[in-house]
N, C-alpha and C positions, 0 to 999 in steps of 0.2 A: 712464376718463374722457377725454373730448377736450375735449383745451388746444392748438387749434390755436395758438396764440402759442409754443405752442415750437415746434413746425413750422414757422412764418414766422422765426423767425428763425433757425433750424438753415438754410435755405434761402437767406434775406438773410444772412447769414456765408458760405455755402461761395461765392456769386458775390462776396463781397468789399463788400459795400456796406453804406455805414453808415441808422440809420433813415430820415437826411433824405434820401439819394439816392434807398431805396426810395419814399419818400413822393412823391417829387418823380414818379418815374415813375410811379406811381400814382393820384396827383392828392390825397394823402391829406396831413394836413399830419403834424410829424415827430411830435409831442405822441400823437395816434391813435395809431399806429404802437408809440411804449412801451409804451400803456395796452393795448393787445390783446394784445406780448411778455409783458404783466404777467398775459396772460389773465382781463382785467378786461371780455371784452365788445365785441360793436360788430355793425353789420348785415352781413345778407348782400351787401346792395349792397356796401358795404366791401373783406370777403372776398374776392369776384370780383373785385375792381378790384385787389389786391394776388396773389391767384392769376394772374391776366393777367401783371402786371408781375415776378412771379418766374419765367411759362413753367410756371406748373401749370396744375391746375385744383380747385375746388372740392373735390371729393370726396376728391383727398389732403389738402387741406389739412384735412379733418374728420374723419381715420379716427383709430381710435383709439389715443393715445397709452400707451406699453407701458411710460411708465416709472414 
């Protein structure tokens, strides 16, 4: 199954930033940012704009999760 929300934030933990800082670089607010770690959902626009801001891209953020 892919839960890119543990991947975003396995990702936003290893560069050290907490939700608001990713949000902030992102342009996302901090609330979005739990509800997708919660893997509760959100668009692709979103995605990309939080892939950008971690230095991915899309496609890892969407492979699938092994655990």
């Amino acid at each position: 199954m892919v839960r890119y929300g543990n991947q975003i934030k396995k990702l936003r933990k290893e560069k050290g930033w907490t939700q608001d800082e990713l949000g902030k670089r992102a342009g996302v607010n901090q609330r979005t940012i739990s509800q997708i770690e919660l893997n509760k959902g959100t668009s692709l626009a979103t995605l990309t704009l939080l892939a950008e801001a971690l230095g991915t891209n899309l496609a890892d953020l969407l492979k699938e999760d092994k655990e």
